[in-house]
C-alpha positions, 0 to 999 in steps of 0.5 A, a space after each residue: 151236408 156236402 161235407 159228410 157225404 157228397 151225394 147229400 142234396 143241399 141247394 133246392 135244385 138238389 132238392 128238386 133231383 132227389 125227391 124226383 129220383 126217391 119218389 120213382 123209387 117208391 117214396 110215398 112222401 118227402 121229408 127235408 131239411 131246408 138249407 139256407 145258401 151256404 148250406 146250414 138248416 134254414 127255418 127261413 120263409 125264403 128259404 123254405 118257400 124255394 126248397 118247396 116251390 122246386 120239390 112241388 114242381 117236380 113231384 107235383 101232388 107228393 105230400 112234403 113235409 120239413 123238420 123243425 128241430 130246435 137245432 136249427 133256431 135254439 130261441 124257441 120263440 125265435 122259432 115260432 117267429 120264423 114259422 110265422 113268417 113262412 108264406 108258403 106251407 108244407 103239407 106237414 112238418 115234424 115237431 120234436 115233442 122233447 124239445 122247448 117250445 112243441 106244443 106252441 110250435 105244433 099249435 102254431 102249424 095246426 092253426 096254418 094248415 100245415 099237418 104235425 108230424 108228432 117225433 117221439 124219440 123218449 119218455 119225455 117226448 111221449 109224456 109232454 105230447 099226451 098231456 099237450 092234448 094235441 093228438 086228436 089234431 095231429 097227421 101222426 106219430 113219429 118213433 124216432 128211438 136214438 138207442 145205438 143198438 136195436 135191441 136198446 131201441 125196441 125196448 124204448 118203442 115198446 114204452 113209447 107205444 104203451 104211454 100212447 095205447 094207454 092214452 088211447 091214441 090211435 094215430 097213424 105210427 110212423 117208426 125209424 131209426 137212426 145209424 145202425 138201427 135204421 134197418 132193423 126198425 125198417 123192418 120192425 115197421 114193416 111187421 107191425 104195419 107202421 110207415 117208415 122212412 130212410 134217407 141219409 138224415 138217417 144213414 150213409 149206409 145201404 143193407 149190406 154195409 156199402 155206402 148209398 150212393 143216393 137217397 133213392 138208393 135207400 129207398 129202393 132197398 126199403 121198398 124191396 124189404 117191404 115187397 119181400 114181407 109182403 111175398 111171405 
């Protein structure tokens, strides 16, 4: 929010702005938070047909995507309620496997047309989502490891791929990190050939230390990581 960085987008406009300035710097999707008026996480049919309604006029065609962490409604049926109520859908929306309530939650979204976006960050996570039976209807796997140090975190990925690969889930993987693992697991990504996402969910903080001054920011550094694995 405003408060932890002023560059932070929060109303739909800022939204609308962001998204346009992310995708010229080669964002291949949006993922957001949809915040209610004062700026809080909004699960709110209202809420979150108007972040969408101006991130689509701006990035027509550009697949959108919303988080549905717990934090933002505690109740999880209380959740399931408000996801209900949207009337108008994202393209996907990431569901935290861990937390209360996933697999109604994820059930819910398949049966609204609306991709899961399955976020894996610990054992627990990758347990309840191969036994939820989910992953043959799901868009794709999101490692999200929460270690601190990127060593930590790459010990963690490496067991949440191998309860998939023994599973024999063979969905898209999507891998990022959080703090000051996000550039490591970027490049990780981008050597395994998975998807990876930046933004300031994530970081503050480009490369080399100094702060982002945009999300677009971020995503131009990423996608120069990427062009500059590609020229090796």
């Amino acid at each position: 929010m405003r408060a932890e960085h002023q560059g932070i987008p929060v109303t739909p406009e800022e939204q609308a702005v962001a998204a346009t300035e992310s995708v010229a710097a080669g964002a291949g999707a949006i993922h957001l938070h949809v915040r209610a008026a004062d700026g809080s996480e909004s699960l709110a049919a209202t809420d979150v047909a108007g972040a969408l309604t101006a991130i689509r006029a701006a990035v027509p065609g550009i697949p959108i995507g919303v988080s549905t962490g717990a934090w933002i409604i505690r109740d999880s049926d209380a959740r399931l309620r408000a996801v209900t109520g949207w009337t108008l859908l994202p393209d996907f929306a990431s569901v935290n496997f861990h937390e209360a309530g996933s697999k109604p939650l994820a059930e819910l979204l398949r049966t609204r047309g609306v991709g899961v976006e399955a976020g894996l960050s610990n054992a627990r996570g990758a347990e309840l989502f191969v036994d939820s039976g989910l992953a043959g209807r799901c868009l794709r796997v999101m490692f999200e490891p929460q270690e601190g140090d990127a060593d930590a975190a790459l010990r963690a990925l490496a067991q949440l791929e191998a309860r998939l690969d023994g599973a024999g889930i063979k969905l898209p993987r999507l891998l990022h990190g959080t703090g000051p693992t996000v550039w490591p697991l970027v490049d990780e990504a981008i050597a395994r050939g998975y998807d990876t996402r930046v933004g300031f969910e994530d970081t503050l903080t480009l490369p080399d230390g100094t702060t982002a001054p945009t999300n677009a920011a971020l995503v131009a550094a990423a996608r120069r990581r990427i062009e500059a694995h590609g020229a090796r």
